[in-house]
C-alpha positions as CSV (number, residue, x, y, z in Angstrom):
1,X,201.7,-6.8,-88.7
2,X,205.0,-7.6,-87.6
3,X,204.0,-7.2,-84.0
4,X,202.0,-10.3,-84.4
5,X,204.7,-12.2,-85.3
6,X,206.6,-11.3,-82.6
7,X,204.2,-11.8,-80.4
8,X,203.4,-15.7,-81.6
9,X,207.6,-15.8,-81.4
10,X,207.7,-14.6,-78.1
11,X,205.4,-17.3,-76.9
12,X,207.0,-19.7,-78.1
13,X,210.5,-18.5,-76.6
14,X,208.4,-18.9,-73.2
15,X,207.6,-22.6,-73.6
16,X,211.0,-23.3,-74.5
17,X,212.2,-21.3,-71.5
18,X,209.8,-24.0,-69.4
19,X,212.1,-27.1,-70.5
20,X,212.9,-28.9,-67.8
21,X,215.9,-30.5,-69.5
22,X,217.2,-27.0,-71.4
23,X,217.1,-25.5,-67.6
24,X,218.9,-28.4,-66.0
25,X,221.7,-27.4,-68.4
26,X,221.4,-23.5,-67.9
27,X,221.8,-24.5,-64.1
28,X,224.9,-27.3,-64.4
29,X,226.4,-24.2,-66.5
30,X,225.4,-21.8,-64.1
31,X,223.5,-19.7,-66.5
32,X,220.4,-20.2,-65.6
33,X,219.9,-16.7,-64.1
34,X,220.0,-15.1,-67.0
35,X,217.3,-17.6,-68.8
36,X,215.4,-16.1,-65.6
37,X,215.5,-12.6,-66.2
38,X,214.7,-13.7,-70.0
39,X,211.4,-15.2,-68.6
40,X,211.0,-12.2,-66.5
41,X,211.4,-10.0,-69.4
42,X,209.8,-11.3,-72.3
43,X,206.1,-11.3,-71.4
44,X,206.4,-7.8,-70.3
45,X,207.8,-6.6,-73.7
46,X,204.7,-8.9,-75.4
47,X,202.5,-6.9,-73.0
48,X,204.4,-3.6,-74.5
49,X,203.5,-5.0,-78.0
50,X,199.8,-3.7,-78.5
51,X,200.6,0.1,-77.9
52,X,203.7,-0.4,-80.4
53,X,201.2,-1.7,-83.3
54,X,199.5,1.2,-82.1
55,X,201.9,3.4,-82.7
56,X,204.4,2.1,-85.6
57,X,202.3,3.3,-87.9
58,X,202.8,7.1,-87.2
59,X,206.3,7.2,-85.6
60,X,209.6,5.5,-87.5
61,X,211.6,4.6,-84.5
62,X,208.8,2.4,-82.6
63,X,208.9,0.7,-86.4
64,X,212.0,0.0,-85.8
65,X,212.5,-0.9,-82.1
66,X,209.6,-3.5,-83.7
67,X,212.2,-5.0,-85.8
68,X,214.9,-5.0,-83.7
69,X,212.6,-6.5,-81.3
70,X,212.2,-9.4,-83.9
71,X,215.5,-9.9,-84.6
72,X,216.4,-9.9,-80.9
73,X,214.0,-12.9,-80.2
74,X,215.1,-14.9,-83.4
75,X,218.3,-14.8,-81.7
76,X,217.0,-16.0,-78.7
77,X,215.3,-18.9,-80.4
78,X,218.6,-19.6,-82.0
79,X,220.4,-19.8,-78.5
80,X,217.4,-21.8,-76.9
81,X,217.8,-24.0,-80.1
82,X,221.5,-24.2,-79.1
83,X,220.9,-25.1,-75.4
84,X,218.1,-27.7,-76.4
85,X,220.4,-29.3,-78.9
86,X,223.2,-29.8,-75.9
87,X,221.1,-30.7,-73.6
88,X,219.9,-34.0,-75.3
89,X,223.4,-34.7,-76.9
90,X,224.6,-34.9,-73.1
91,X,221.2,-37.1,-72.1
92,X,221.9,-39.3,-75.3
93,X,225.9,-39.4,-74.2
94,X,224.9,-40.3,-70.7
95,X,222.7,-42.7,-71.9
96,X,224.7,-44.4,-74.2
97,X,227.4,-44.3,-71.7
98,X,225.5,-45.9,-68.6
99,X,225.5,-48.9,-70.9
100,X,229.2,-49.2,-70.9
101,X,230.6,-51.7,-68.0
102,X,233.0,-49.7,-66.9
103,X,231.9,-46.5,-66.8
104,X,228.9,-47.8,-65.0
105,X,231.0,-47.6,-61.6
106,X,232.0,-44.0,-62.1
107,X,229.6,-41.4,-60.8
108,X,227.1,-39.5,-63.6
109,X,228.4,-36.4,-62.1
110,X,232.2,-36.6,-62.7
111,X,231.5,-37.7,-67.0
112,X,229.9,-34.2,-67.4
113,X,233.1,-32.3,-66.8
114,X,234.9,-32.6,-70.2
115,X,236.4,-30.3,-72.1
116,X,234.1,-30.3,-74.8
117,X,231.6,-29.2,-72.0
118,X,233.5,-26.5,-70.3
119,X,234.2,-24.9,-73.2
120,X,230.8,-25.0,-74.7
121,X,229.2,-23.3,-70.9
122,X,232.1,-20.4,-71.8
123,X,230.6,-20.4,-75.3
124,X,227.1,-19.9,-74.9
125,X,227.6,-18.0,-71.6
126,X,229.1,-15.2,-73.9
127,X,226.5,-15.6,-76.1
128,X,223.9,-15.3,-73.3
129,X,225.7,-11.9,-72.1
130,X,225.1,-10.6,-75.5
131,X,221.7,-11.3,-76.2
132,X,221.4,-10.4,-72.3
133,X,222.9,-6.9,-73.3
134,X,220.9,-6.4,-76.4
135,X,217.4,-7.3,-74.1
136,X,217.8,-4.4,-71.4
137,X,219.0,-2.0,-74.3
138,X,215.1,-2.6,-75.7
139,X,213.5,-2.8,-72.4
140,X,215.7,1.0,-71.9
141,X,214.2,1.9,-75.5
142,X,210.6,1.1,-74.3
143,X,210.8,3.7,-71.8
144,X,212.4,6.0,-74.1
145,X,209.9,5.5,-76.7
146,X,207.2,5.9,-74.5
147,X,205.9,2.4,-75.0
148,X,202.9,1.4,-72.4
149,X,201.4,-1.6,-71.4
150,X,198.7,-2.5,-73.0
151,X,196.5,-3.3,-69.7
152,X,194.1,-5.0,-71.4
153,X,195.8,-7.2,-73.8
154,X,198.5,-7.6,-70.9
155,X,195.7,-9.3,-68.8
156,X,194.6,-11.6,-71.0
157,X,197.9,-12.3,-72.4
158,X,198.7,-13.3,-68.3
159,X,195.6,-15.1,-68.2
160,X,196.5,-17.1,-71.0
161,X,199.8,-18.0,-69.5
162,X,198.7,-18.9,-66.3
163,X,196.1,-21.6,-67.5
164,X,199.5,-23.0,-69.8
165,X,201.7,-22.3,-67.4
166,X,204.1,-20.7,-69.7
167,X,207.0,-18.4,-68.0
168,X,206.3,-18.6,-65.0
């Protein structure tokens, strides 16, 4: 049951992933390479998915790469969250500032690089390295498990995220 959960999470972590604004700041913090190998990632453990409901029921430790599974992509909502939320403070900052006479003459590029900003792209790139760390560790538990994609449910699964155009 959990794996359906997961699953509906997981698809949702894609669309964010697809922001255009949320990946304008990954790249102006040059961490937009790992939100890559995210998107790269995270439909082929949704594919993995099927065989583990398969499974969970007759061995503990697929139960509970399941779980970890959930708790990794709840953080991973939490850090797109995160990214989402700066990226439209900066747009409303920029906005509100472009209003102000004076700083209309100096260039939109030079009023990103504040402190407040560097430190937050150290912040979350930290962050990013962890949940980064925490995603290859299940992706090396798969294989361990001897988890399989589901060929099947994969196709359709890539079907229905080419006609949305989800992670791709």
């Amino acid at each position: 049951m959990a794996e359906i959960a997961v699953t509906a999470l997981i698809t949702v972590l894609c669309e964010k992933l697809l922001s255009g604004d949320l990946m304008k700041l990954a790249r102006s913090e040059g961490i937009d390479s790992q939100l890559k190998k995210w998107k790269k990632n995270l439909p082929m453990i949704q594919a993995v998915l099927t065989d583990a409901s398969q499974k969970h029921i007759k061995e503990r430790a697929v139960q509970l790469w399941v779980n970890n599974l959930q708790d990794l992509a709840y953080d991973i909502d939490d850090v797109l969250d995160d990214l989402a939320t700066e990226a439209l403070r900066r747009k409303l900052n920029q906005e509100n500032s472009s209003t102000s006479k004076v700083l209309k003459f100096v260039p939109n590029c030079c009023t990103n690089f504040t402190p407040c900003n560097f430190m937050y792209g150290r912040k979350m790139s930290s962050k990013l390295d962890e949940v980064t760390a925490k995603l290859r560790d299940l992706v090396e538990q798969k294989n361990d498990l001897g988890l399989n994609v589901n060929v099947e449910r994969s196709n359709i699964t890539e079907k229905r995220l080419e006609q949305n155009s989800l992670c791709r």
